[in-house]
TIZANU-747626 format. One record per residue (C-alpha): y, z, x; residue number from 1. Coordinates in Angstrom, 1 decimal. Example, Ala and Ser with C-alpha at 12.3 -4.5 7.8 and 13.67 -1.06 7.14 Angstrom:
// TIZANU-747626
north|up|east|n
-4.5|7.8|12.3|1
-1.1|7.1|13.7|2
This chain:
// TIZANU-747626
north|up|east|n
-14.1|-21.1|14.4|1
-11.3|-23.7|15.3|2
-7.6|-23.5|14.3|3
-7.1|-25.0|10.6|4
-4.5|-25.6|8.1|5
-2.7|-25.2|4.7|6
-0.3|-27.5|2.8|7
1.3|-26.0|0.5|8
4.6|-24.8|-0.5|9
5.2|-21.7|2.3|10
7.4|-18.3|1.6|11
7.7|-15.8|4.7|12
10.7|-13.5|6.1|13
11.6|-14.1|9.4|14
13.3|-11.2|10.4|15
10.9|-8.3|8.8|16
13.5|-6.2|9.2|17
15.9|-8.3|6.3|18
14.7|-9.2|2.6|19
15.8|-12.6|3.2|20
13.0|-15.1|2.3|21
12.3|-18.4|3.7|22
11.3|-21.4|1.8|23
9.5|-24.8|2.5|24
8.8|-26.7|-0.2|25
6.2|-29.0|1.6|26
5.0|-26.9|4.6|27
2.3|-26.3|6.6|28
0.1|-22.6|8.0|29
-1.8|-23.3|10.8|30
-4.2|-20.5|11.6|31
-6.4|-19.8|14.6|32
-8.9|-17.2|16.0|33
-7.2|-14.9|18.4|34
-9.0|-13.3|21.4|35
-11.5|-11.2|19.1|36
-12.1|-13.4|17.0|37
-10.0|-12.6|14.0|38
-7.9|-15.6|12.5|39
-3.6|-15.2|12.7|40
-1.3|-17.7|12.3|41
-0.4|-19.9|14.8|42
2.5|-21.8|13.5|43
4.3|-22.2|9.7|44
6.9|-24.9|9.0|45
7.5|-28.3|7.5|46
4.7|-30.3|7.3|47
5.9|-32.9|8.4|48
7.3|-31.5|11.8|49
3.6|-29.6|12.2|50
1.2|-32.3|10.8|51
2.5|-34.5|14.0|52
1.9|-31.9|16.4|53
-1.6|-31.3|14.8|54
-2.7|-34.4|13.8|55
-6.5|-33.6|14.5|56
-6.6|-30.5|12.7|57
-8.8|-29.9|9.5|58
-6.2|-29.2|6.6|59
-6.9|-28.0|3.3|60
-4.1|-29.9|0.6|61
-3.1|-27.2|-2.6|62
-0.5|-30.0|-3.9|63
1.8|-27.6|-6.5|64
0.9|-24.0|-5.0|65
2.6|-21.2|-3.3|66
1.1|-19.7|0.3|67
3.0|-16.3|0.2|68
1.9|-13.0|2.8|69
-0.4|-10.8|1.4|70
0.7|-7.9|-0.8|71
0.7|-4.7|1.1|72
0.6|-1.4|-1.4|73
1.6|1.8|-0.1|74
0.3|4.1|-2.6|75
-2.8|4.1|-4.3|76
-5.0|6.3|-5.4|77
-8.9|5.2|-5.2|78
-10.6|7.7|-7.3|79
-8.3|7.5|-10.2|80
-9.7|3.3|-11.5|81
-10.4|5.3|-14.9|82
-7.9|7.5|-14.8|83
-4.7|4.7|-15.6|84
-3.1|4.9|-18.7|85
-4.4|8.5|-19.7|86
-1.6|9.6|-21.8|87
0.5|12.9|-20.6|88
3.2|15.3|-20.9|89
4.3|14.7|-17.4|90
2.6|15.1|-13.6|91
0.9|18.2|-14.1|92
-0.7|18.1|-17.0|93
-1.4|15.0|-16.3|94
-3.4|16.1|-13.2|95
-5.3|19.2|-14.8|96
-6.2|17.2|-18.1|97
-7.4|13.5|-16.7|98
-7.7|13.2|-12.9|99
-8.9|16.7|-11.8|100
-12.1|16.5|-13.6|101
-12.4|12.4|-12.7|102
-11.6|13.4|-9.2|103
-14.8|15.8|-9.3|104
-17.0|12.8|-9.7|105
-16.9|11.6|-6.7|106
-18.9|14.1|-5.5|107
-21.8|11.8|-6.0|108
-22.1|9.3|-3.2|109
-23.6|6.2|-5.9|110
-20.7|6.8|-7.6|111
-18.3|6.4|-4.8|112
-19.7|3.0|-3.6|113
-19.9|1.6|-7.3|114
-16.2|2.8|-7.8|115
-15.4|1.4|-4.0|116
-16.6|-2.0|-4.6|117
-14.3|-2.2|-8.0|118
-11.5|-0.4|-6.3|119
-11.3|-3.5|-3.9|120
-12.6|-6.2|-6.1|121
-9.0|-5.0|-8.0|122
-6.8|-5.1|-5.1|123
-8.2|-8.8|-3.9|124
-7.8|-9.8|-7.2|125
-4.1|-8.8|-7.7|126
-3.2|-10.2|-4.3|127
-3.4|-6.5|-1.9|128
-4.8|-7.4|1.3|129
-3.6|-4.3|2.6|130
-3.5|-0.4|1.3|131
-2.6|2.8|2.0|132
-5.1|4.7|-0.1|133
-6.0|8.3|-1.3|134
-9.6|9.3|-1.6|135
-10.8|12.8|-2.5|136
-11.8|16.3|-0.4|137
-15.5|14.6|-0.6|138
-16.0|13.0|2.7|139
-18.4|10.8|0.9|140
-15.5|8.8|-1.0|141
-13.7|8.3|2.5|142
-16.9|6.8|4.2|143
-17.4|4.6|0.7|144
-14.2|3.2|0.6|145
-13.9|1.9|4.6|146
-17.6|1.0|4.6|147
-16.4|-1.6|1.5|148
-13.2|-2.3|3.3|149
-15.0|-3.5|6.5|150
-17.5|-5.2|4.4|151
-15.0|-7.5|3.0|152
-12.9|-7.8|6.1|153
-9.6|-6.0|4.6|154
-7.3|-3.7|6.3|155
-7.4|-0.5|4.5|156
-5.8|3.3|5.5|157
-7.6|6.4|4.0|158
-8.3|9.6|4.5|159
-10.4|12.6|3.5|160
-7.6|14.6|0.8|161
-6.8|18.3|1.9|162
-6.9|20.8|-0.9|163
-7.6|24.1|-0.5|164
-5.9|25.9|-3.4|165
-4.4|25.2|-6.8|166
-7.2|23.3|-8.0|167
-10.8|23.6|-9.5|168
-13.1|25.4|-7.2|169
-15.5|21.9|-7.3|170
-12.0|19.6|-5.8|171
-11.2|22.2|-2.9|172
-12.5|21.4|0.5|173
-15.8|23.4|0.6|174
-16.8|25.6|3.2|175
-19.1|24.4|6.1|176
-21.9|26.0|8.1|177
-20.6|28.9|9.8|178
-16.8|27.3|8.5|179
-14.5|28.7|6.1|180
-12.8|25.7|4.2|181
-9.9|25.5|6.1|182
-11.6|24.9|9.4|183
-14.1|22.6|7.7|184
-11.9|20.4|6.3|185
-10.1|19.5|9.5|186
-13.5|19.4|10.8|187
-14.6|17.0|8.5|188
-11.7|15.1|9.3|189
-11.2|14.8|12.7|190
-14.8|13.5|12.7|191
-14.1|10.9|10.1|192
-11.0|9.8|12.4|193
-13.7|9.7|15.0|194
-16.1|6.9|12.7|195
-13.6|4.7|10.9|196
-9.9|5.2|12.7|197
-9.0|1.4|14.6|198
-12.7|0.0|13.4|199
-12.0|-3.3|12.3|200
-8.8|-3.3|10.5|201
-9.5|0.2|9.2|202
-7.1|3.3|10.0|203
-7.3|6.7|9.2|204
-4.9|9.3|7.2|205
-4.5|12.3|7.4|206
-4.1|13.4|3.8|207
-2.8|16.6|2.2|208
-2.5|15.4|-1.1|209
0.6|17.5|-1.6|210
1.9|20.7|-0.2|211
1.5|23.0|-3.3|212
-2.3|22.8|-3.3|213
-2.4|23.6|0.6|214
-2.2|26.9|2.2|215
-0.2|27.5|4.8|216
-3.2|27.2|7.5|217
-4.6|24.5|6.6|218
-1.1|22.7|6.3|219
-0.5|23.7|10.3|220
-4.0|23.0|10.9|221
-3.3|18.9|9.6|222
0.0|18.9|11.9|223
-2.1|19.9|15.0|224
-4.6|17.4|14.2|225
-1.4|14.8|13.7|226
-0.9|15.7|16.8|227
-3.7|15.3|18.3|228
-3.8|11.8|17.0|229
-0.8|9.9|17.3|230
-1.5|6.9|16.1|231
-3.3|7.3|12.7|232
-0.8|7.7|9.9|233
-0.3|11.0|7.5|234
0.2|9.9|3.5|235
1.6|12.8|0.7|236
3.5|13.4|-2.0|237
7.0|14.7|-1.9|238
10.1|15.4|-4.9|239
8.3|13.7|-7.3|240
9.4|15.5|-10.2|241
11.5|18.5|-10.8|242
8.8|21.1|-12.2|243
6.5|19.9|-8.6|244
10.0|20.9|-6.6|245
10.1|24.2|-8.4|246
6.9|25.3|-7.8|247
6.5|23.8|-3.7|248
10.1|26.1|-2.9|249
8.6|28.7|-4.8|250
5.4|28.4|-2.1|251
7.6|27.7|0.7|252
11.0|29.7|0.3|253
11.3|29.6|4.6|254
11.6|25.8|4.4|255
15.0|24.2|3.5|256
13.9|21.8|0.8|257
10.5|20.4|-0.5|258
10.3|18.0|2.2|259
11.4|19.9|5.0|260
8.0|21.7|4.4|261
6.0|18.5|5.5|262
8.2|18.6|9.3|263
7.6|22.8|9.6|264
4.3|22.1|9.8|265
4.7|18.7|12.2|266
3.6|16.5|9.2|267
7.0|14.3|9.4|268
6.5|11.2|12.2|269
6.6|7.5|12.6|270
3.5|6.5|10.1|271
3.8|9.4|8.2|272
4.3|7.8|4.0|273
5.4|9.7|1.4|274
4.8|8.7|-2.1|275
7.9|8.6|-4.7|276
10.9|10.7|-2.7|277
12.8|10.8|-6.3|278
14.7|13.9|-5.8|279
16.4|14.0|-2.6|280
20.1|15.5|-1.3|281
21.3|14.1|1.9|282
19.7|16.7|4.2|283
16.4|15.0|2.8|284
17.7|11.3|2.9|285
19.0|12.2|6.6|286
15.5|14.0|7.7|287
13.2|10.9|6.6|288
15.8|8.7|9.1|289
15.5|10.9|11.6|290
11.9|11.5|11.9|291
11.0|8.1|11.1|292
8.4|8.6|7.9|293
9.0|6.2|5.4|294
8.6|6.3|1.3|295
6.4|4.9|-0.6|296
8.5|3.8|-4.0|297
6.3|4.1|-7.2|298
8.6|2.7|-10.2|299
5.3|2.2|-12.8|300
4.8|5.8|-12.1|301
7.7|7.0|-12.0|302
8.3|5.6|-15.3|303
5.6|6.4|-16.7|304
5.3|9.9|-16.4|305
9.6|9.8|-16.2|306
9.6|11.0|-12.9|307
12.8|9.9|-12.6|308
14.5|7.2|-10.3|309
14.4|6.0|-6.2|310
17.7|6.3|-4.9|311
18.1|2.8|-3.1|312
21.6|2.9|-2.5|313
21.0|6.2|-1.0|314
18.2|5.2|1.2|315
19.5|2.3|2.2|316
22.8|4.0|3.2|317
20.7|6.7|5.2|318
18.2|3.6|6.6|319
15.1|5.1|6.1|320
12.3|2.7|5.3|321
10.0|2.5|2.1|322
8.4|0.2|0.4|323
6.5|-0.9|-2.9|324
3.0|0.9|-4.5|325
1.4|0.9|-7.5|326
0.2|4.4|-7.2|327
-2.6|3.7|-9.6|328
-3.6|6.0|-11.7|329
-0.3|7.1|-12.9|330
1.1|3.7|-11.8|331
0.3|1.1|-14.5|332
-1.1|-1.5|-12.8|333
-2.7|-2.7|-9.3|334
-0.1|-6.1|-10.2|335
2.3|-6.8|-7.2|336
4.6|-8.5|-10.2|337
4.8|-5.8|-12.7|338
5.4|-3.2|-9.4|339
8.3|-5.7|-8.4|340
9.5|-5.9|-12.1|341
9.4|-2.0|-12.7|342
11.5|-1.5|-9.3|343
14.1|-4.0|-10.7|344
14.4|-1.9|-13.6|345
14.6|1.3|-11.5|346
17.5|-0.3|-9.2|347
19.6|-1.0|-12.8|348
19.1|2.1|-14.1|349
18.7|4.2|-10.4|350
20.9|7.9|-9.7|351
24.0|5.8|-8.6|352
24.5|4.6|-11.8|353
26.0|1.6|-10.3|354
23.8|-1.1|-11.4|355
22.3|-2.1|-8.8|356
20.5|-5.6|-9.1|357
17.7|-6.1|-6.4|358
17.6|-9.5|-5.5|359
13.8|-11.7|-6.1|360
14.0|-12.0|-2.2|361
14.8|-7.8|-1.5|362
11.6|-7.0|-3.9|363
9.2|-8.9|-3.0|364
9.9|-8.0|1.0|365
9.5|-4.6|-0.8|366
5.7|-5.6|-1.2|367
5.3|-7.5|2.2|368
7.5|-7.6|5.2|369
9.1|-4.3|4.6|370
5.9|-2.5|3.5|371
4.1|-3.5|6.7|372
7.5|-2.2|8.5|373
7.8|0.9|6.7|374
4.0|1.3|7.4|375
4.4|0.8|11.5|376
2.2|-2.7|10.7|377
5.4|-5.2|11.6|378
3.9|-8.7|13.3|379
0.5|-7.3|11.9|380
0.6|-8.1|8.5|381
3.2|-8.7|5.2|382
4.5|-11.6|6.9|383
3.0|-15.2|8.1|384
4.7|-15.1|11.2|385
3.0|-16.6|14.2|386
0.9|-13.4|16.2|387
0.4|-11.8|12.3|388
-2.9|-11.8|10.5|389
-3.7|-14.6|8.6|390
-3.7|-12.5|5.0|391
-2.0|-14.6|2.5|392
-2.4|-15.4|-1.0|393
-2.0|-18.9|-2.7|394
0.3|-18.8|-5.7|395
-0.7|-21.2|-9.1|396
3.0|-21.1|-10.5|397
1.3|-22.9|-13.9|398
-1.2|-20.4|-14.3|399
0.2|-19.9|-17.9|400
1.7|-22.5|-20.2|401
5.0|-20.3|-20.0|402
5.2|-20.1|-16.4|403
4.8|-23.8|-15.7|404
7.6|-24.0|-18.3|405
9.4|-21.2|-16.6|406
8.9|-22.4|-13.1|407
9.6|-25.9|-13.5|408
13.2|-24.9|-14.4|409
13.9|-23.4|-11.1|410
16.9|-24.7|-9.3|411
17.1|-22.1|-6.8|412
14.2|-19.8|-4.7|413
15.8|-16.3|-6.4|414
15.5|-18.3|-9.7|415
11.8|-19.2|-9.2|416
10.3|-15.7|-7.3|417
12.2|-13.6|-10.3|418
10.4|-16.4|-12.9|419
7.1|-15.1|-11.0|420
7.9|-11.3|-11.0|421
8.5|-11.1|-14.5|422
6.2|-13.6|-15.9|423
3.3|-13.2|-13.7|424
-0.3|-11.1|-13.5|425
-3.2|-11.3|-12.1|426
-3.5|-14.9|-13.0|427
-0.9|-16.1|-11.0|428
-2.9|-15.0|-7.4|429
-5.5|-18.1|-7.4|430
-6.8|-16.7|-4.3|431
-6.6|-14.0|-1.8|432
-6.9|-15.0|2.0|433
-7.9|-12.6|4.6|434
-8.2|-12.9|8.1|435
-11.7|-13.1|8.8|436
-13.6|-13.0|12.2|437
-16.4|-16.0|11.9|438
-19.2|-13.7|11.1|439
-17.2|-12.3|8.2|440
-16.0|-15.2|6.8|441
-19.6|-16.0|6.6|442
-20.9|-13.4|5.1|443
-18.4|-13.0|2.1|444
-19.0|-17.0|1.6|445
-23.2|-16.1|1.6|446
-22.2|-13.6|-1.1|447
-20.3|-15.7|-3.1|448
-22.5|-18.6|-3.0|449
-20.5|-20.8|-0.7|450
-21.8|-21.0|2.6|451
């Protein structure tokens, strides 16, 4: 597989670290296979600049379409496809009533590889070439859910959920062979970290789903394992809502605040994610700097189960790292535009009361660049700078008779992107690119009937 090309019109950030975009409206991705194999970018810029300095190179002319990075969501939950828009009081009944007993499902293996193969047909389709995903206390969901990752070539980070109390008997991790549930489900863990962690573009994390429905032990026993393993991530929940803060200092009166619990028990680290982060003081907003975890913001969630509202200001004045996820199922779509569009609306109407208008550029770095920081993936993916992985999805702006109306109006990039976020769906992402290895690419064209 030789280097090859992409005109189009080309959005990328290139500092990660800053939502400021960068636009060419006639530019040029030139990708190429690295030392393994797998295609990055080699070079992005005006095509006329980069068509002279690869004038032999095989390019592939989409004349009126966008080449953007590939959405990266921080929060999702893989065994909960049916469970989006099941109506609810609030998080908790919402868990007992609709995704306790579809969570218990997945204790059949079929199941878990039908529900896998959807899962990621609905992430390629919405434009999420990478995730940070849930998957339930079977191991058999875990294994599903890479096994269909690896098969389609995307990078994907799961982990076997830890649940030991609080929950129907047939959710908690079960008891092994000489094991009491505790032990086996760090077992079962370590030896799925073992299989999948760093295969491919597949990582592992460890995954209590959130500290009320851990005990104590097996809480410490996740941190040792975090220990152990450095480099896979850790993914919970944390201050979603008030009643779930209640009840975790009710569990853990020793710990200073909900999320203090998580660093007692050696849970708060670089690639450690926690979904939502709602309710936070300063202590909190100070501790998540500090240790270097990062939030996952969830605004179709949060809204829809009136969570409440991210603090940006506050983050930001703390500099603590988050990004965007659609936390499907209580999130209300797996859409990269109606995320973006449901965190503008959390910014206006956010704790600080100040109004605060995201920029176009600052959310939809939310759901790239800054994702893949917030995630410990900078230079690896979110962006289409050369050295990252060639993930990228190609835009149709007149996918609908009211965005070619909308776009065409455009006079300035903030103009267009927030004509995109408010107007667009699934129909909008014409294709999703990922950087396949030779024998990959291959394969996925044999299945499609391409190749």
């Amino acid at each position: 597989m030789s280097a090859r090309g992409y005109r189009a019109s080309l959005l990328w950030f290139p500092d990660p670290a800053l939502p400021v975009a960068q636009w060419e409206e006639d530019g040029l991705l030139v990708v190429a296979p690295d030392a393994q194999g797998r295609e990055v970018v080699q070079a992005i810029g005006d095509w006329r600049t980069l068509s002279a300095l690869n004038c032999r190179l095989p390019v592939e002319h989409l004349p009126g379409r966008i080449i953007a990075p590939g959405f990266v969501d921080m929060h999702v939950h893989f065994p909960q496809i049916n469970v989006i828009g099941s109506p609810a009081d609030g998080l908790l009944p919402w868990l007992e009533n609709y995704t306790f007993p579809e969570e218990q499902r997945f204790a059949d293996p079929a199941y878990c590889a039908e529900a896998a193969t959807f899962f990621v047909d609905e992430l390629l389709r919405n434009g999420v070439s990478t995730a940070l995903a849930f998957a339930t206390t079977h191991s058999s969901s875990v294994s599903a859910l890479f096994a269909e990752a690896e098969r389609r070539g995307m990078r994907l980070v799961t982990g076997l959920c830890l649940m030991d109390r609080h929950a129907p008997a047939a959710l908690l991790n079960q008891p092994g062979v000489g094991r009491d549930a505790v032990e086996h489900s760090l077992w079962e863990s370590e030896e799925l970290i073992q299989q999948w962690h760093g295969k491919d573009r597949l990582g592992y994390a460890i995954t209590p789903r959130f500290a009320p429905t851990s005990t104590d032990a097996q809480l410490q026993g996740a941190g040792e394992l975090a220990a152990r393993y450095p480099d896979v991530w850790i993914q919970s929940h944390v201050a979603e809502n008030q009643d779930e803060i209640a009840w975790a200092r009710e569990l853990f009166p020793n710990s200073s605040s909900y999320l203090a619990t998580y660093a007692d028990f050696g849970l708060l680290r670089e690639r450690a994610v926690y979904a939502h982060c709602i309710h936070f003081d300063a202590a909190d907003r100070a501790l998540m700097r500090s240790s270097g975890a990062a939030a996952a913001v969830c605004p179709t969630s949060n809204l829809f189960l009136a969570s409440g509202y991210f603090d940006y200001a506050g983050a930001d004045a703390a500099g603590f790292a988050y990004g965007l996820a659609s936390d499907v199922g209580g999130g209300t779509s797996f859409s990269p535009f109606q995320t973006m569009l449901a965190a503008y609306y959390v910014g206006r109407e956010g704790r600080s009361k100040a109004g605060l208008s995201l920029s176009p550029q600052h959310l939809w770095w939310q759901h790239t660049a800054g994702a893949a920081r917030a995630m410990g993936l900078q230079g690896v993916v979110g962006n289409l700078l050369p050295g990252c992985e060639a993930d990228f999805v190609v835009l149709q702006p007149k996918a609908t008779p009211l965005l070619a109306r909308k776009t065409q109006l455009a006079n300035t990039l903030d103009e267009l992107l927030f004509s995109l976020i408010v107007l667009g769906d699934d129909r909008l992402i014409e294709r999703t690119v990922l950087a396949c290895t030779v024998a990959e690419r291959a394969g996925l064209w044999q299945a499609a009937g391409r190749f």
